[in-house]
N, C-alpha and C positions, 0 to 999 in steps of 0.2 A: 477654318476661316482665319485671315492675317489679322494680325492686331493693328490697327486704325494706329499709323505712325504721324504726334503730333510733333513737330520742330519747332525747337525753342527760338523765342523772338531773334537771340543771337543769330542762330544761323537761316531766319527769315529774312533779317538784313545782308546777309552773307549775298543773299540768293535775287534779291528783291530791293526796288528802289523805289517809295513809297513819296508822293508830292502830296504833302500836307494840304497844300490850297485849291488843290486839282480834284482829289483823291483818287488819283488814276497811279498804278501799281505798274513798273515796268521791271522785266527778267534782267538780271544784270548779267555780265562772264562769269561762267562759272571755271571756278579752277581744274585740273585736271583731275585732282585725288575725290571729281565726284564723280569718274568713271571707270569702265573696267576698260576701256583700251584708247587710245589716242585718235582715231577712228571717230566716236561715237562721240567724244569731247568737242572736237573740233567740228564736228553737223551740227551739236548741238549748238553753240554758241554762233557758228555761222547764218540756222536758222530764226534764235531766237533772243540771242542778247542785242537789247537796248529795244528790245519789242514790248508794246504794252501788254501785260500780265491781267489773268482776271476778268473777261470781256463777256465771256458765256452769261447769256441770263436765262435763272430758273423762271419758272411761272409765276412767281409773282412780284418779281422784277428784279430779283437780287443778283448782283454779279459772281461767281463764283471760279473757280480754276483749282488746278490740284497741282500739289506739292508732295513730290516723292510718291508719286500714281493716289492718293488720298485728296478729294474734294474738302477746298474750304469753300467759304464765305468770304470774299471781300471784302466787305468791311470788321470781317473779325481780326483776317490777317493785317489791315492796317492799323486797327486800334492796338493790336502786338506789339506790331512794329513803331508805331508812336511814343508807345507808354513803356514797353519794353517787358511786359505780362500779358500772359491771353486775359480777357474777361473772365472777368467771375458768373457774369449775370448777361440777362441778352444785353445788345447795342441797338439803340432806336437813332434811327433816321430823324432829326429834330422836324425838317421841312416835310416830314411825309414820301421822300422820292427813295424809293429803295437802293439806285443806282448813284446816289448822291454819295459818294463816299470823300467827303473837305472831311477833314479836322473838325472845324468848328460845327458841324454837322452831326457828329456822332455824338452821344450820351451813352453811359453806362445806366440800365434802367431792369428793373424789378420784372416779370411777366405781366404784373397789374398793370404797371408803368406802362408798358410798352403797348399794350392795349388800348390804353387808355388816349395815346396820341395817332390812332387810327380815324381816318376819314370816315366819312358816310358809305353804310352797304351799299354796293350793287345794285340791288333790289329792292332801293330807296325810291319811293314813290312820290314823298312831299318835295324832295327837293334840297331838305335840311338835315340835319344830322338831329336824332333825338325828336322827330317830330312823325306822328303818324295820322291818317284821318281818322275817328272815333264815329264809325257808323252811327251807333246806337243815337249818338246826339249830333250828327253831323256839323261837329266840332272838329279841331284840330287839338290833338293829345301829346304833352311835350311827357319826355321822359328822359331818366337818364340811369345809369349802373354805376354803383355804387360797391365798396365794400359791404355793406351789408345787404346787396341786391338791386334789383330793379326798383326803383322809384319813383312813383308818376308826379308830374310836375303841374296837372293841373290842363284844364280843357279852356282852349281861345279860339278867337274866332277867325284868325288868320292862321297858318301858318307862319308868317315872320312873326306875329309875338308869340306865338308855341317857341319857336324858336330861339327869343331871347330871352323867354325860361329859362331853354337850356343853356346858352351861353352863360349868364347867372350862375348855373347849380354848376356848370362845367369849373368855372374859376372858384367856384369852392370845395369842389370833392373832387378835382383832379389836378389845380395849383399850375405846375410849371410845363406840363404833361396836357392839358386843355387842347382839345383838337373840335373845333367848330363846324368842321365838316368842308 
């Protein structure tokens, strides 16, 4: 199997023109000495320079595109290309939008972190983030996850005050990272 070739932010910029306020990624000219013949140089930059780069979305909405036949991430190759180093750590979408890739958008963020500013499941029934019905006392049950686990936040008779439970417990055990669903 080939070894996954990553290209330094250097020659991401070489390759790639990143708009910070946009976060849309466009192919720039590539020089000739990135080909084996004048032929394949010239299709290529006919078909693809000054085109937006990056536009494929995986399933769960992230844009992605490959460099040098190698799949990135979108918003990793622009946070490269910004700072001028790949991440260390994931990059979270501050708004929630996977396909959101501004500048002012991205964070550098822990795996807790990045969990942490995630919406309400799918398969969210109440309506709220952190809020479930409590059959046994036909109550509504606010919760939340914590570093040290699951939480319960105590049984109300709404959902909206289950709710601002968890808003509550969200701005003290997850700070800047707090996602209300």
């Amino acid at each position: 199997m080939a070894e996954k070739i990553i290209p330094s932010p250097e020659t991401l910029r070489e390759l790639l023109r990143y708009e910070p306020d946009t976060g849309k990624l466009y192919w720039k000219e590539r020089p000739r000495e990135f080909f084996s013949s004048d032929r394949t140089w010239k299709a290529w930059n006919t078909r693809y320079a000054d085109q937006r780069a990056f536009t494929s979305a995986e399933d769960r909405g992230y844009l992605r595109g490959a460099v040098f036949g190698t799949l990135f991430l979108a918003h990793r190759v622009a946070w490269a290309i910004a700072h001028g180093c790949w991440p260390e750590q994931d990059i979270d979408h501050i708004n929630g939008d996977p396909s959101d890739n501004r500048l002012m958008n991205l964070r550098e963020a822990t795996r807790v972190e990045n969990t942490r500013n995630r919406g309400k499941q799918r398969n969210n029934t109440s309506g709220y983030k952190g809020v479930g019905f409590h059959k046994a006392s036909r109550k509504w049950r606010s919760y939340i996850v914590t570093s040290a686990g699951q939480k319960d936040l105590g049984l109300f008779n709404s959902p909206e005050e289950a709710h601002a439970a968890y808003v509550a417990a969200a701005n003290k055990y997850h700070g800047e990272f707090a996602n209300y669903g």
